[in-house]
C-alpha positions as CSV (number, residue, x, y, z in Angstrom):
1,X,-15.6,2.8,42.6
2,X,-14.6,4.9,39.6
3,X,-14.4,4.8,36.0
4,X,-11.9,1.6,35.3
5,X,-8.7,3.6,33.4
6,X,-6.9,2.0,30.3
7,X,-3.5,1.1,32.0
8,X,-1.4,3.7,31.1
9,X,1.7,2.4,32.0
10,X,1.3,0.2,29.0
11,X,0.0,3.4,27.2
12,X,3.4,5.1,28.3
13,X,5.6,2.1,27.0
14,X,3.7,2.0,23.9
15,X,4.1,5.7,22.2
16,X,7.2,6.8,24.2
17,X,8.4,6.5,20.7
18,X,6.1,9.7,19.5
19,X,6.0,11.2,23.2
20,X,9.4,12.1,25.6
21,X,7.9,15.0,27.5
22,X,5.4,17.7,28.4
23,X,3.9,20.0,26.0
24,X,4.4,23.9,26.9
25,X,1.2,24.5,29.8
26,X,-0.7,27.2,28.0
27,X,-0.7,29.9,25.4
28,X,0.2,32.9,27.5
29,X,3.1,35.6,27.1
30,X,6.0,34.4,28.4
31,X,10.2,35.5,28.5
32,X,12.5,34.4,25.8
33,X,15.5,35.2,27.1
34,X,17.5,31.8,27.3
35,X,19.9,30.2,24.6
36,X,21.8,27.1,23.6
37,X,24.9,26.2,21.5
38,X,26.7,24.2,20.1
39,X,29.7,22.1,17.9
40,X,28.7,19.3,15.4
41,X,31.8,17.2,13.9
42,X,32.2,14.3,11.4
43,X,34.9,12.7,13.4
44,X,37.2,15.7,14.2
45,X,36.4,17.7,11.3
46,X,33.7,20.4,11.3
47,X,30.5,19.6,9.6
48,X,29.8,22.9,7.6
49,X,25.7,22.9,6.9
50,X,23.9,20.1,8.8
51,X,20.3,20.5,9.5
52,X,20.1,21.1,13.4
53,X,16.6,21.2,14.8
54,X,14.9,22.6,17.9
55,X,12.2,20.5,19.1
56,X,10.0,21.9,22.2
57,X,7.7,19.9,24.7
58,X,6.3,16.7,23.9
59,X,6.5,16.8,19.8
60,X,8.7,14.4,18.6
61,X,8.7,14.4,14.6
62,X,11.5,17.0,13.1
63,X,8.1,18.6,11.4
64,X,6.9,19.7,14.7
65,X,10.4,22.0,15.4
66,X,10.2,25.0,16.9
67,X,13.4,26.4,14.9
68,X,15.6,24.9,12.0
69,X,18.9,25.9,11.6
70,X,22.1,25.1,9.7
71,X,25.9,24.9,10.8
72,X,28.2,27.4,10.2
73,X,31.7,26.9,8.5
74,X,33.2,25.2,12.1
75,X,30.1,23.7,12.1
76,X,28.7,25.1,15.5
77,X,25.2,26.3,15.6
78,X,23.2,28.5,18.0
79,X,19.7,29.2,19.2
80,X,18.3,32.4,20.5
81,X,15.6,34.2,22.6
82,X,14.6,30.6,23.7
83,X,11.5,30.4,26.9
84,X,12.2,28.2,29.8
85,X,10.7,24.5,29.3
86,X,11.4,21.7,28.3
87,X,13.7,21.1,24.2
88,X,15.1,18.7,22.4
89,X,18.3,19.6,20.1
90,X,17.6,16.7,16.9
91,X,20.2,16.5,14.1
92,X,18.7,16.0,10.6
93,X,21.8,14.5,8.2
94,X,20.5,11.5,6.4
95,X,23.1,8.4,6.5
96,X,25.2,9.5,9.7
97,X,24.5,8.8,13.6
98,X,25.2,10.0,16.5
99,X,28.9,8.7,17.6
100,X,28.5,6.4,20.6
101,X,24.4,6.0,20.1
102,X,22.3,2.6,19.5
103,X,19.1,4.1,18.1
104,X,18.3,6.7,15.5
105,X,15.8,8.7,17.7
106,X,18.8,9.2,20.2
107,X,20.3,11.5,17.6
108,X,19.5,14.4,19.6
109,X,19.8,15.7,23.3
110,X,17.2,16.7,25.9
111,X,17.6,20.1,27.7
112,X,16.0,21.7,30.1
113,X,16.2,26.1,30.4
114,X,15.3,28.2,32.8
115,X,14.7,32.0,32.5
116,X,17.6,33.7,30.9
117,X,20.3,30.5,31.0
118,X,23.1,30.4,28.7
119,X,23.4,26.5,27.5
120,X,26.5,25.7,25.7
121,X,28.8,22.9,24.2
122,X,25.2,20.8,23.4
123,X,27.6,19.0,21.3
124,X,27.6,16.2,18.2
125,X,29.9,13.9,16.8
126,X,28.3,12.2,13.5
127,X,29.6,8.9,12.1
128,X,28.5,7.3,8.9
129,X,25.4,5.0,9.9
130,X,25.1,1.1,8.7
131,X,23.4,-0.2,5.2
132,X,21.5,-2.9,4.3
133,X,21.2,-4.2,0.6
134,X,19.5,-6.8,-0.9
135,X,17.0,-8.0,-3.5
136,X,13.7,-9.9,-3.4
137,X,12.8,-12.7,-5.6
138,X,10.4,-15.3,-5.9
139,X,10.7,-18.7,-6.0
140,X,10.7,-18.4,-10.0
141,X,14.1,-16.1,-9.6
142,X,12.4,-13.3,-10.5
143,X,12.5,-9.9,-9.1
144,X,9.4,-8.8,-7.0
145,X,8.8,-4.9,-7.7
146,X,7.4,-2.5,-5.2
147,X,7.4,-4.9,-2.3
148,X,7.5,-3.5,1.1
149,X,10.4,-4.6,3.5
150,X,10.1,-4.7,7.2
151,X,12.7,-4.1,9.5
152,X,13.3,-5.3,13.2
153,X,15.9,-4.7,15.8
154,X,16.6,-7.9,18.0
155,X,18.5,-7.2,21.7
156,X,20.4,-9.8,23.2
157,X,17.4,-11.0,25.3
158,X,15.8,-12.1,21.5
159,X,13.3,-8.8,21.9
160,X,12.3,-7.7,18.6
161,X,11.7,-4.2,18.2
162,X,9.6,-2.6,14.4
163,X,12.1,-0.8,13.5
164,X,11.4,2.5,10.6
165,X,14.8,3.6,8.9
166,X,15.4,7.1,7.8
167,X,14.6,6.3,4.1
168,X,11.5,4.6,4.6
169,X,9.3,6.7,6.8
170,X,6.6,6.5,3.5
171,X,7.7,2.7,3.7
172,X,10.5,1.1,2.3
173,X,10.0,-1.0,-0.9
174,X,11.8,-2.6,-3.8
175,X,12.5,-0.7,-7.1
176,X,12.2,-2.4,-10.9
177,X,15.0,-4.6,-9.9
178,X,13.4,-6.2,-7.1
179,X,16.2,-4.4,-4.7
180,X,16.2,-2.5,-1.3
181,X,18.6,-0.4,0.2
182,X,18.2,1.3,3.9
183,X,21.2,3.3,5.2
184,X,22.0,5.5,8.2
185,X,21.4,2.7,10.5
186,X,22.8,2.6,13.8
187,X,24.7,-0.7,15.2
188,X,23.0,-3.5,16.2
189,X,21.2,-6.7,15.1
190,X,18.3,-6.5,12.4
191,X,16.1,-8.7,11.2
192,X,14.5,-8.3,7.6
193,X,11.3,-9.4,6.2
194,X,9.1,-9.4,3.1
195,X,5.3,-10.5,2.6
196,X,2.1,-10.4,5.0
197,X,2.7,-11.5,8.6
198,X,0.9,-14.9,9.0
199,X,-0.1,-14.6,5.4
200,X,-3.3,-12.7,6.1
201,X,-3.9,-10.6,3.1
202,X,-3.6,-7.0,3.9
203,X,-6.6,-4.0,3.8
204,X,-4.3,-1.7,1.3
205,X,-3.1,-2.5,-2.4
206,X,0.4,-4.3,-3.4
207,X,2.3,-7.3,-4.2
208,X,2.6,-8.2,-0.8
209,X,-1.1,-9.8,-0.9
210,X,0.6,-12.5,-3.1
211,X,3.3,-13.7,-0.2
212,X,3.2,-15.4,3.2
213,X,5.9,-13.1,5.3
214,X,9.2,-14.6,4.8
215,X,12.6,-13.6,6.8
216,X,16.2,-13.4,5.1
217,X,16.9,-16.0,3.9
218,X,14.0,-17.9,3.5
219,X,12.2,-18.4,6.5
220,X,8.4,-18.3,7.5
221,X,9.2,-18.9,11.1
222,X,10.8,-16.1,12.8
223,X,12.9,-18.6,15.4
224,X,14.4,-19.7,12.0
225,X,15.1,-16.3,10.9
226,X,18.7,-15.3,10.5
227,X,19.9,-11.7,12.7
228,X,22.4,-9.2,10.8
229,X,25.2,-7.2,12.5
230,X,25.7,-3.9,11.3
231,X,28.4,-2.1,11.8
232,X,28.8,2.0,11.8
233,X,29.4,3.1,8.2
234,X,29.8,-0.7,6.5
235,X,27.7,-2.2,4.3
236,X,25.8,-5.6,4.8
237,X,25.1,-6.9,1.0
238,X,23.5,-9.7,-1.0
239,X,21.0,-9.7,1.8
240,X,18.2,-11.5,-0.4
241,X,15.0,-12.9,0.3
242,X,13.1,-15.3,-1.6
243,X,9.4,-15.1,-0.8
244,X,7.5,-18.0,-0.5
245,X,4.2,-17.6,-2.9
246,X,0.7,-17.8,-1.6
247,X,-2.8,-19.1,-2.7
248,X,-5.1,-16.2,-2.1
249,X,-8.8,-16.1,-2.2
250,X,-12.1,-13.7,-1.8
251,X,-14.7,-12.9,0.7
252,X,-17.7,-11.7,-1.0
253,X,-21.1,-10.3,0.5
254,X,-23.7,-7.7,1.3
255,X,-23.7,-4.9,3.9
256,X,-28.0,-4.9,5.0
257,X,-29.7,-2.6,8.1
258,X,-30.7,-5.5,10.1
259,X,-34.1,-4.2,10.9
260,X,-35.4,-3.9,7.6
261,X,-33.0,-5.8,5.0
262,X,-32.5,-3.4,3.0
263,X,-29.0,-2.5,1.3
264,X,-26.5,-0.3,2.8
265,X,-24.6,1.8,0.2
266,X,-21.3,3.5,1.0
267,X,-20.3,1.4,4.3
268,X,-16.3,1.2,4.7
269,X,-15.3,-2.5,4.8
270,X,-12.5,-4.0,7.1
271,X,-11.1,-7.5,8.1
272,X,-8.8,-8.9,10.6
273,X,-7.9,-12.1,10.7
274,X,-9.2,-14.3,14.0
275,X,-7.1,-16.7,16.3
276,X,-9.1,-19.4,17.5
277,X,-11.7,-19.5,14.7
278,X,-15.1,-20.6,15.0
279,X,-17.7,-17.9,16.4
280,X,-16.0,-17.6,20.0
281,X,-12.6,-16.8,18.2
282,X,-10.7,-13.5,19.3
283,X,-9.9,-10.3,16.7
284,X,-6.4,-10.5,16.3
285,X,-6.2,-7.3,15.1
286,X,-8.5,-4.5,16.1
287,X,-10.6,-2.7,13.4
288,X,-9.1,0.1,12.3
289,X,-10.3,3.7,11.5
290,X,-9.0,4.7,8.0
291,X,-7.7,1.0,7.4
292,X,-10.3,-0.6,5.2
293,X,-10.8,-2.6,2.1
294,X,-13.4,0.0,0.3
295,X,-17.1,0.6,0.2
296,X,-19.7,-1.7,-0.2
297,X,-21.9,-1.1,-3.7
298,X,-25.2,0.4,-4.9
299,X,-26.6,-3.1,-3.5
300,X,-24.6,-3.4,-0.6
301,X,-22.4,-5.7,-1.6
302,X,-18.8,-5.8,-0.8
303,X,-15.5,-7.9,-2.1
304,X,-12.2,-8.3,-0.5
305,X,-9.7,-10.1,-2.5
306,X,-5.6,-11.5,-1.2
307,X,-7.1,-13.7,1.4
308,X,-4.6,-16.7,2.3
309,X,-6.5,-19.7,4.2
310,X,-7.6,-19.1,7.5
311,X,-9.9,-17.8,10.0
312,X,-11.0,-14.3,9.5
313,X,-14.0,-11.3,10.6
314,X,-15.4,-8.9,8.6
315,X,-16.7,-5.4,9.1
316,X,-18.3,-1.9,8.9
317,X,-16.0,0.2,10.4
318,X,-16.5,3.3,12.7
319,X,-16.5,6.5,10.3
320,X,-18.3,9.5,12.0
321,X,-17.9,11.6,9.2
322,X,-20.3,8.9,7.1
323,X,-23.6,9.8,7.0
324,X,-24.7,6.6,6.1
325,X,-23.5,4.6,9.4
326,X,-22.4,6.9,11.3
327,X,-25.5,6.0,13.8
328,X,-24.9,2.8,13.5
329,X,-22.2,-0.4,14.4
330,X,-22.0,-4.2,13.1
331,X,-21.0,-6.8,15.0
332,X,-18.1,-9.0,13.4
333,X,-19.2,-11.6,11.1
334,X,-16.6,-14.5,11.0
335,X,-15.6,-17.0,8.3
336,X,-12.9,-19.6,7.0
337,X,-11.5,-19.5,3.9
338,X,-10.5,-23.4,3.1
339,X,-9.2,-23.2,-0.2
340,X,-12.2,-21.9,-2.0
341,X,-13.8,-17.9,-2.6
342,X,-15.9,-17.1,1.0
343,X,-19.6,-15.9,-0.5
344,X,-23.0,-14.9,1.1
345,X,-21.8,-13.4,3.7
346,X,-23.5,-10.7,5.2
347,X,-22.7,-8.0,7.7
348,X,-25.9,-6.7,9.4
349,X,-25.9,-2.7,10.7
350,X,-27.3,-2.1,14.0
351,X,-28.6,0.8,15.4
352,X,-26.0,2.5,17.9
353,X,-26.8,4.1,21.1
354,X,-25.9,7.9,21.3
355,X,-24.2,9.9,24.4
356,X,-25.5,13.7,25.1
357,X,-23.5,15.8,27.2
358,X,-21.6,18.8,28.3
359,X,-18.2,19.4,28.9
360,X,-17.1,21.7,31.9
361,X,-13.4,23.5,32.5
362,X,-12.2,23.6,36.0
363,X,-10.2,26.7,36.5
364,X,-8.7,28.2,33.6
365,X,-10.6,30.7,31.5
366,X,-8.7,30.1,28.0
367,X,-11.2,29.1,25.4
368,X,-8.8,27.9,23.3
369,X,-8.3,24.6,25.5
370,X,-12.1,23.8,25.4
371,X,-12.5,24.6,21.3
372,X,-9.8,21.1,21.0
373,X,-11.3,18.8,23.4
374,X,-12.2,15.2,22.3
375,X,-14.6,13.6,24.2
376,X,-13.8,9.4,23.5
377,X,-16.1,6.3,24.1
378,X,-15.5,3.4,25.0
379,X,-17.3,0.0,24.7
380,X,-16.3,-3.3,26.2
381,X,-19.2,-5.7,25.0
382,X,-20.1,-9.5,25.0
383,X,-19.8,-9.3,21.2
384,X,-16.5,-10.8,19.0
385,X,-15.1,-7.3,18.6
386,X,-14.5,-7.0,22.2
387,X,-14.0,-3.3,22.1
388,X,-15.4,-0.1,19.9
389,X,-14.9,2.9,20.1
390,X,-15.9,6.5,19.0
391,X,-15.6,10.2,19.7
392,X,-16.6,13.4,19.0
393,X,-15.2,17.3,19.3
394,X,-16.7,20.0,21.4
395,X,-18.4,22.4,20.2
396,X,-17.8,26.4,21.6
397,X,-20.5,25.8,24.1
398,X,-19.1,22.6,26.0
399,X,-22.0,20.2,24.3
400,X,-21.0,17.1,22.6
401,X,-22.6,13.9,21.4
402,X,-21.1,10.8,20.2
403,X,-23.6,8.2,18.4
404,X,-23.3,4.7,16.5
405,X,-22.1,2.9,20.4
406,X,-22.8,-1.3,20.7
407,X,-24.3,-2.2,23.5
408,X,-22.2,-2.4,26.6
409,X,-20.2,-0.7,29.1
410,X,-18.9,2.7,28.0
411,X,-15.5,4.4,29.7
412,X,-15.2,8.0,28.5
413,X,-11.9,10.0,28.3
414,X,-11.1,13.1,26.5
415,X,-7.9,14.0,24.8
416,X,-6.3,17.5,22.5
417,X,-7.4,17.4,19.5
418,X,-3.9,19.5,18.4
419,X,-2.3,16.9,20.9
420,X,-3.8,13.9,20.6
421,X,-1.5,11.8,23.0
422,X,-1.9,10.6,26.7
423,X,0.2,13.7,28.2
424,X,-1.5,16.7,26.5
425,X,-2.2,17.9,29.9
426,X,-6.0,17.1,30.0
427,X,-7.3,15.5,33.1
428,X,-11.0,14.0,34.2
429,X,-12.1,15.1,37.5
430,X,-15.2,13.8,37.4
431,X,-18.0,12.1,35.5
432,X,-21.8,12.8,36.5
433,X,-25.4,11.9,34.8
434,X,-28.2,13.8,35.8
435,X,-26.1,15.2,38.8
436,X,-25.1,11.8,40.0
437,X,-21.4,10.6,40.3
438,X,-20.3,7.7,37.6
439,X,-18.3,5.4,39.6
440,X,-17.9,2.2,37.3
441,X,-18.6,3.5,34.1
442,X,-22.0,3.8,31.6
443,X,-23.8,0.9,30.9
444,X,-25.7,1.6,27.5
445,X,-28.7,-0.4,26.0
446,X,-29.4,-1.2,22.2
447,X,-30.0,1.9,21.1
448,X,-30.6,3.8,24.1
449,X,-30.1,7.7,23.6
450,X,-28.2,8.5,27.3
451,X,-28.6,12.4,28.2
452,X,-27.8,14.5,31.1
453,X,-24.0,13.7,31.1
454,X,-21.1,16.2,32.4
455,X,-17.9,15.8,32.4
456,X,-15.4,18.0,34.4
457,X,-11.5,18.3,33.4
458,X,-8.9,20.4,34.1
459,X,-5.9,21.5,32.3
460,X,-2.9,21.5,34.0
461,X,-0.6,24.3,34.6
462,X,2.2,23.1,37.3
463,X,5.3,21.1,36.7
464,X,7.6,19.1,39.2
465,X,11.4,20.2,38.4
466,X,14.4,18.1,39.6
467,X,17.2,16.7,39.7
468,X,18.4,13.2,39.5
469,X,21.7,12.4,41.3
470,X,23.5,8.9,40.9
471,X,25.7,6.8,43.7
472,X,26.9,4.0,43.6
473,X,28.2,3.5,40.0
474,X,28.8,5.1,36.6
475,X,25.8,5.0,33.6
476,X,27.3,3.1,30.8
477,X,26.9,4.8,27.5
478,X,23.6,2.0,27.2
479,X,21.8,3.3,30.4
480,X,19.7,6.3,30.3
481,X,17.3,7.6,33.1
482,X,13.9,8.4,33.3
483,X,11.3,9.9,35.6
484,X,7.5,10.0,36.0
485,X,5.1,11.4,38.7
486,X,2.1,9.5,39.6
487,X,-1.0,11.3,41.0
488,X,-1.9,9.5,44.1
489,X,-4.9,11.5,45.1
490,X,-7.6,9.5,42.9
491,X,-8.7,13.2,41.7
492,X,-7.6,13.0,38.0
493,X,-4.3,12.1,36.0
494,X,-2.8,13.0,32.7
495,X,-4.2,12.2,28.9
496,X,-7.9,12.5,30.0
497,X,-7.6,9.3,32.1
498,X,-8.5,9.0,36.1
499,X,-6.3,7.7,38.8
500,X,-3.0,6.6,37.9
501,X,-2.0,8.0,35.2
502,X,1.7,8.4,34.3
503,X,3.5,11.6,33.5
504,X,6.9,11.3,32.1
505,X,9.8,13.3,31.6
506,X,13.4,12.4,30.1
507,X,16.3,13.4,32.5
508,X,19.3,15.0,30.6
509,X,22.9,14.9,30.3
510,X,23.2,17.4,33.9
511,X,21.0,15.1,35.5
512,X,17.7,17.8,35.3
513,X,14.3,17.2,34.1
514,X,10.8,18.8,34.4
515,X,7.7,17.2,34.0
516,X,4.7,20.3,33.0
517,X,1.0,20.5,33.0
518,X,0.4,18.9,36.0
519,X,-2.8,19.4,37.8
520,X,-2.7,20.5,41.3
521,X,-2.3,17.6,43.6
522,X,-0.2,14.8,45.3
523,X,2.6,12.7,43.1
524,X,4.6,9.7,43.4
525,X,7.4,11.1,41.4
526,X,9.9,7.7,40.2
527,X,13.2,7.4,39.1
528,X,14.3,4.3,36.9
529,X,16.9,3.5,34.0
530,X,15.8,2.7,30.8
531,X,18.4,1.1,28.1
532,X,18.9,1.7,24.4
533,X,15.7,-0.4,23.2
534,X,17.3,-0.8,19.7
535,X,19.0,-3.5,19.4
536,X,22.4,-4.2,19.0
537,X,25.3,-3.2,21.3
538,X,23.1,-1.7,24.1
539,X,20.0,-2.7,22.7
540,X,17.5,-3.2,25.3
541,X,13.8,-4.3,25.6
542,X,12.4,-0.6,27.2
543,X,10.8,-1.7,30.9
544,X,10.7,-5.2,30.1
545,X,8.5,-7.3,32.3
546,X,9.6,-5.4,35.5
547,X,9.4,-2.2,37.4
548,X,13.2,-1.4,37.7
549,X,13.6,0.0,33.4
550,X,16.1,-1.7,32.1
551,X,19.5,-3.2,33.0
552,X,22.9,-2.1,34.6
553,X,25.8,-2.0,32.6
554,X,25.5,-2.6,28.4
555,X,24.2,-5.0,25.8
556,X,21.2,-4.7,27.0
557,X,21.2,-5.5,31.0
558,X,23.7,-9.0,30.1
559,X,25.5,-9.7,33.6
560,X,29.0,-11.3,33.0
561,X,28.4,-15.0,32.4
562,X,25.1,-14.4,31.6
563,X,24.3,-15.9,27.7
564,X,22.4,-13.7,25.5
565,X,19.0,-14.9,24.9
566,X,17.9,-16.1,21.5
567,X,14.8,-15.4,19.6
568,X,12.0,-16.3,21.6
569,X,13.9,-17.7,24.5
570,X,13.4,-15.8,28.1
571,X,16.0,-14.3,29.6
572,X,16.9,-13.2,33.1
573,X,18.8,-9.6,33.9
574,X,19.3,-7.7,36.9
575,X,17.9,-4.0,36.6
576,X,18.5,-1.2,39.1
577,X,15.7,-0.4,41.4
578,X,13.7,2.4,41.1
579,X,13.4,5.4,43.4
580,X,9.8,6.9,44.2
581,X,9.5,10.5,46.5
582,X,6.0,11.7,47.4
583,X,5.8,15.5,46.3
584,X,2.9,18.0,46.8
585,X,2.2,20.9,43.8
586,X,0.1,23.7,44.1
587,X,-2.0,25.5,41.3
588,X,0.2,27.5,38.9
589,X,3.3,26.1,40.7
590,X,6.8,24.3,40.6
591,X,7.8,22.2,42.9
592,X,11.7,21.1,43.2
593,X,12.7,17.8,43.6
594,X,15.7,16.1,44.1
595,X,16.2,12.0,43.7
596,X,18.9,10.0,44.4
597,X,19.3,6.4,42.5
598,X,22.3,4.1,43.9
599,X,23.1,2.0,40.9
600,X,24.1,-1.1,43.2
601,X,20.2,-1.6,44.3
602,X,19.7,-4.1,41.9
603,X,16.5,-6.8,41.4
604,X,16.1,-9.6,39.0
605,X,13.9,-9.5,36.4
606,X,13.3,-12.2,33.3
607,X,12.2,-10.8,30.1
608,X,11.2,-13.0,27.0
609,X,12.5,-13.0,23.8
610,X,10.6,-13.0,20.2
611,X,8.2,-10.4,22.0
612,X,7.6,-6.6,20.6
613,X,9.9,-4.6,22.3
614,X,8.9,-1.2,23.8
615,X,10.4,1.1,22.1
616,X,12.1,3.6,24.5
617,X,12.1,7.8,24.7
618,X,14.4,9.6,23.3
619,X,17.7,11.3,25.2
620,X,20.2,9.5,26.8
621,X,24.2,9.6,26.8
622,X,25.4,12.6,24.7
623,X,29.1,13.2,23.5
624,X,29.7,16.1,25.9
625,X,28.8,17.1,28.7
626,X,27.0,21.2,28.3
627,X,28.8,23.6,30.5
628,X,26.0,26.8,31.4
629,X,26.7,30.0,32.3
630,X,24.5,32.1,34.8
């Protein structure tokens, strides 16, 4: 029995979007001795000054590049005295795509150098991107300023996919005239949307509190929603959305410690609305740190305002830098709002057990890995919330303590505090109290002050390099490969889980890939194809509901004669079987690997539309192929 590990294949489908592949091992000396080059064009002409930026390891945002550079007057860029690892080349020119791509985080290529390689010909062709324009009224006709409008991608299997546009990364919202614009969008099918989903009024400030979420043109339900085609560099117009208003109401109450009554000044407040209802309902939304509706008063009381009618919890949430409650937890406190202000309500603070331990580094003397270490609780209790959570950093010394727990079963985890993601290279070898293994987890008491813990990780320092070699059929432009490694060993696995754990790395236009900080050990290392995930021509749902990534062949895994599934229909595809090799790395070592995927091994699989999509890595098919030089 061990410590039961968050699945993190759902964990590696769910921020592939922010993570593609492994962060450089350590901070020691290494050679810079490699390069890469390359030609950006607007069609066939030379595009003199675009942003081109060098992203390495796992770091995904443009604000994380290693190097920025511009385009010279054939517009061909270069970057020098480059360290072997893994990089990502990202073009930065707002309102124009990649030629030939589906998704805007495919606007850049993955490569892979080695000591002293020469890359060259990493090449871009840039077309103008698609726009959307429209203007949001009420149902008096008049404009509604500073609304927010959400965006979706919808694939041909009716998978909808959150989709954030290159001019509203702060979030995209009307102007005085009630109107939106978002360019630089690649082809595809979009939905757009105004309002509060399922009219639940929102934690934050704005005139969506006054609207139920209503689709272009006027839909609340989503099946009725209508999809848009955009096409590169035209212009979908007059796409307008009149928003259905929306009776909103007040919960009002106190915040009290429920041992002695007595008021609780300064306690964040939060609400999620509650499927179900009643007392046995289910959260439908999680709390969230930093999401909350303000602090409650001198006398403890609290007000939320922009509640539509429904079922709904309210909350203290978790804030360890609050001195007030940061020992503590509440449970949930439910109520309906029926058409009236909720009032009375009270939220009752409970004092939280507190974890003591020490955290211990297995091999590697760098003190600089140790000062970022998170350790993270987890609770799964009997109460409403279901799950809590906390953390706390290490300090120089390895001690940490994390307080303010419910009752209940704790998991525990640690993660880089410069890196917080599930592949930072931190594993959990073991978890001991008082010098006994923890197979199954903590179980805490009201309370209870647990001591004597120690937690053992390592940070890995091998990588798996290969090669990934395909029979049996061409990748279409829509198909794009991807490899993990799986330890197999039950002796740790990546993002401070145990046992299991998925580590991925992209595979690039040559077919090479490398997967780093890998603890020493045994690895199921899998290859699988993966398709566009953005909608539109190509635009596929990520894994889907099956092991084989996504389909063979474009629009998203369609078979001829197959109909394209609508919004929230299911929808059948063949995908192309993955391929798994067993490999054995050492410490401080790289182990070669070569996989070979026949693209005619096909299984079925049936997906199902008017679900989130998983949004997919970055890399994929590239304009040209990069020729190297020894």
């Amino acid at each position: 029995m061990r410590f039961h590990p968050i699945s993190l294949l759902l964990v590696l489908l769910a921020v592939f979007v922010s993570v593609q592949a492994q962060t450089t091992p350590s901070p020691t000396v290494v050679s810079a001795t490699a390069s890469l080059a390359g030609q950006i064009k607007i069609g066939e002409t030379p595009a003199r000054g675009v942003s081109v930026a060098l992203i390495a390891g796992n770091r995904l945002q443009n604000t994380d590049a290693t190097t920025r550079i511009t385009t010279d007057a054939d517009g061909r860029y270069k970057f020098t005295n480059l360290a072997a690892g893994n990089y990502r080349v990202n073009v930065l020119s707002p309102g124009f795509i990649v030629f030939g791509t589906t998704d805007l985080v495919r606007n850049g290529q993955q490569v892979v150098l080695k000591d002293g390689e020469v890359v060259e010909r990493i090449d871009f062709m840039l077309t103008r991107g698609g726009v959307i324009t429209g203007k949001i009224i009420n149902t008096n006709n008049r404009p509604v300023i500073g609304e927010a409008v959400n965006i979706s991608t919808v694939d041909d299997a009716g998978q909808q996919t959150p989709f954030n546009p290159p001019n509203g990364t702060g979030g995209l919202r009307t102007d005085d005239r009630g109107v939106y614009r978002v360019y630089g969008l690649p082809p595809g099918r979009y939905l757009i949307s105004a309002g509060q989903r399922d009219g639940r009024g929102g934690p934050g400030f704005g005139a969506s509190r006054a609207y139920i979420r209503t689709f272009h043109p006027e839909a609340t339900d989503v099946s009725q929603a209508v999809p848009l085609t955009v096409e590169a560099g035209k212009e979908v117009s007059d796409v307008d959305i009149r928003l259905a208003s929306l009776e909103t109401f007040a919960a009002v109450g106190r915040v009290i410690e429920a041992e002695t009554g007595n008021p609780v000044i300064g306690a964040l407040i939060g609400h999620s609305s509650v499927r179900g209802g009643g007392a046995r309902g289910q959260m439908q939304m999680p709390p969230t740190p930093g999401s909350t509706d303000g602090a409650s008063s001198e006398d403890g009381t609290f007000r939320i305002e922009g509640l539509a009618r429904g079922s709904y919890s309210v909350y203290v949430v978790q804030d360890a830098q609050n001195l007030v409650t940061s020992e503590y937890y509440s449970e949930p406190t439910t109520f309906e709002i029926t058409g009236s202000d909720a009032t009375g309500l009270e939220i009752k603070l409970q004092r939280g057990a507190s974890l003591n331990g020490t955290v211990t580094l297995d091999g590697n003397p760098d003190p600089n890995i140790l000062a970022n270490v998170r350790v993270n609780a987890s609770v799964r209790g009997t109460g409403m919330g279901g799950r809590a959570s906390n953390s706390a950093t290490v300090a120089p010394s390895g001690l940490f303590r994390i307080s303010g727990l419910a009752p209940g079963r704790v998991s525990l985890g640690v993660n880089d505090a410069n890196n917080p993601g599930p592949f930072s290279g931190l594993q959990v070898l073991r978890i001991e109290k008082d010098g006994a293994e923890l197979q199954s987890g903590l179980e805490v008491a009201q309370g209870e002050q647990v001591t004597g813990l120690r937690i053992y990780i390592a940070y890995g320092t091998s990588s798996i390099r290969g090669v990934v070699r395909v029979e049996g059929g061409t990748l279409t432009p829509d198909l794009r490969l991807m490899v993990t490694a799986r330890r197999t060993d039950n002796a740790g696995s990546g993002g401070g889980g145990r046992g299991g754990g998925m580590m991925p790395g992209q595979v690039n236009t040559q077919g090479q890939f490398q997967i780093n900080q890998l603890v020493a050990g045994t690895y199921e290392v899998t290859v699988q194809t993966m398709n566009g995930g953005f909608g539109g021509p190509g635009g596929g749902g990520g894994f889907g509901g099956g092991p084989g990534g996504a389909g063979l062949g474009g629009r998203g895994g369609q078979q001829p004669g197959q109909q394209a599934g609508q919004v929230g229909q299911p929808v059948q595809q063949m995908r192309v079987a993955p391929v798994t090799q067993t490999v054995v790395v050492g410490n401080n070592a790289t182990q070669n690997v070569t996989l070979t995927l026949n693209l005619a091994n096909q299984v079925p699989v049936t997906t199902q539309g008017n679900q989130p999509g998983n949004r997919n890595p970055q890399g994929g098919p590239q304009n040209n192929p990069a020729r190297r030089r020894p």
